[in-house]
N, C-alpha and C positions, 0 to 999 in steps of 0.2 A: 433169348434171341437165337442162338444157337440152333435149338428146335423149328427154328421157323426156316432154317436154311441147309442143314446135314443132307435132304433128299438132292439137293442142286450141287453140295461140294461134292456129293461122291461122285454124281455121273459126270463134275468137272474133273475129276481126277481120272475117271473111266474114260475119257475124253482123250486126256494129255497122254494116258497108256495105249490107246489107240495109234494116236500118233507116233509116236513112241515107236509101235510096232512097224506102222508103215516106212520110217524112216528105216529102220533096221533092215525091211523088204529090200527099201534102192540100196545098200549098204552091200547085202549081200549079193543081189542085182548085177550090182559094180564087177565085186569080184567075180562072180561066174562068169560072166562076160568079157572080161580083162579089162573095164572102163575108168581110165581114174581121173577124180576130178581135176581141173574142172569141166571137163568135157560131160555134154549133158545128149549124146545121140549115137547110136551104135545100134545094134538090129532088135526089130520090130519088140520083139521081148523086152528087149531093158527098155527102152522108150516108154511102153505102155507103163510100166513098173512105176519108172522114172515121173510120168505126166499124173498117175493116180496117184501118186504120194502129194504132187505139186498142189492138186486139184485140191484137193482134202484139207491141205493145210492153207490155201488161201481161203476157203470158207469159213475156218474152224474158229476164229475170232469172230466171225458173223455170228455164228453158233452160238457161241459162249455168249454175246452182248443179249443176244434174245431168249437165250435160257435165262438167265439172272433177273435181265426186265420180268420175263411170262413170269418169273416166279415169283418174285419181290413183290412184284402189282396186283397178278390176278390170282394164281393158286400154285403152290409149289410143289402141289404131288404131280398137278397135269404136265408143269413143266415139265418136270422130271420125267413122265411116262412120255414124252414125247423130245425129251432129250432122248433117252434110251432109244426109240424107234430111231432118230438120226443117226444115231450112232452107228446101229444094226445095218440103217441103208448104207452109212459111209461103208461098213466095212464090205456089204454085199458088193457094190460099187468096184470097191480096189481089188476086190478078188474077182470080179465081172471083167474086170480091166484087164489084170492081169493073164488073165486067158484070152481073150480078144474083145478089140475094137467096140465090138456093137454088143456085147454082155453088160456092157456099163450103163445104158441107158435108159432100161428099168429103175436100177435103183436110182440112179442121179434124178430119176424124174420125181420118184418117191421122196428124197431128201430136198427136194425143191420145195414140193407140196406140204412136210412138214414145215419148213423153215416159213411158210407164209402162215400156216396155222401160227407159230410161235409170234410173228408179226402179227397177226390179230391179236394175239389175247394179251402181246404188250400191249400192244395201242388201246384193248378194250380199258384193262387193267391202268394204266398211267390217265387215259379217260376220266373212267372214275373216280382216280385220287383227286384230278383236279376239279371237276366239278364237285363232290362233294366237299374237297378241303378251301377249295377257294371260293364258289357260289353256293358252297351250303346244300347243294341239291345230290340225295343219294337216290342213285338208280336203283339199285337193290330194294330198297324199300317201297319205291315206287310199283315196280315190278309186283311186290309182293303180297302189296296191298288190293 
């Protein structure tokens, strides 16, 4: 079982260190700027800091639920190769952010676009299991035939 899942725990652990990092960004954010919680606004610098770390971690459960699905269901190397791209966007993202305003919106756009890929190929993938496991009918083989 193990081997069906090692490509998805790591980039979930490469995930949690991501954050990790971001968090540690508004930490230090704080102090350069004299901000302590819980005040969450002080000049344009910590703010953007402050909002990419927020962004990033309200998604990052989104992330996680459709890495495991795409991988569990449909294939867990792809998950994986497109967890990693998310990740990369997140971080292009917070570093985008963190320098200004409008750097953010390339990658945010990119980490959209994968997250909807991930939503395909759960749904293609859960799709499948149920038509095959519950009406017997495999696409795969259909296709293949």
């Amino acid at each position: 079982m193990l081997d069906q899942i090692h490509w998805l725990a790591a980039v979930t652990v490469l995930g949690v260190l991501e954050q990790a990092y971001f968090f540690l960004q508004v930490i230090y954010a704080r102090r350069l700027f004299g901000i302590s919680p819980p005040k969450i606004s002080g000049p344009p610098e910590f703010e953007r800091i402050f909002r990419a770390q927020v962004n990033s971690s309200e998604y990052f459960p989104i992330f996680l639920a459709l890495l495991w699905q795409a991988g569990l269901f449909f294939h867990q190397g792809l998950a994986a190769a497109l967890g990693l791209l998310y990740l990369y966007a997140r971080y292009c993202y917070f570093m985008g952010y963190k320098a200004s305003s409008s750097e953010r919106l390339a990658p945010i756009y990119f980490s959209a676009g994968v997250l909807w890929i991930l939503i395909a190929v759960s749904a293609l993938g859960i799709l499948h299991f149920f038509l095959s496991h519950y009406v017997g009918l495999n696409i795969l083989q259909l296709l293949t035939a």
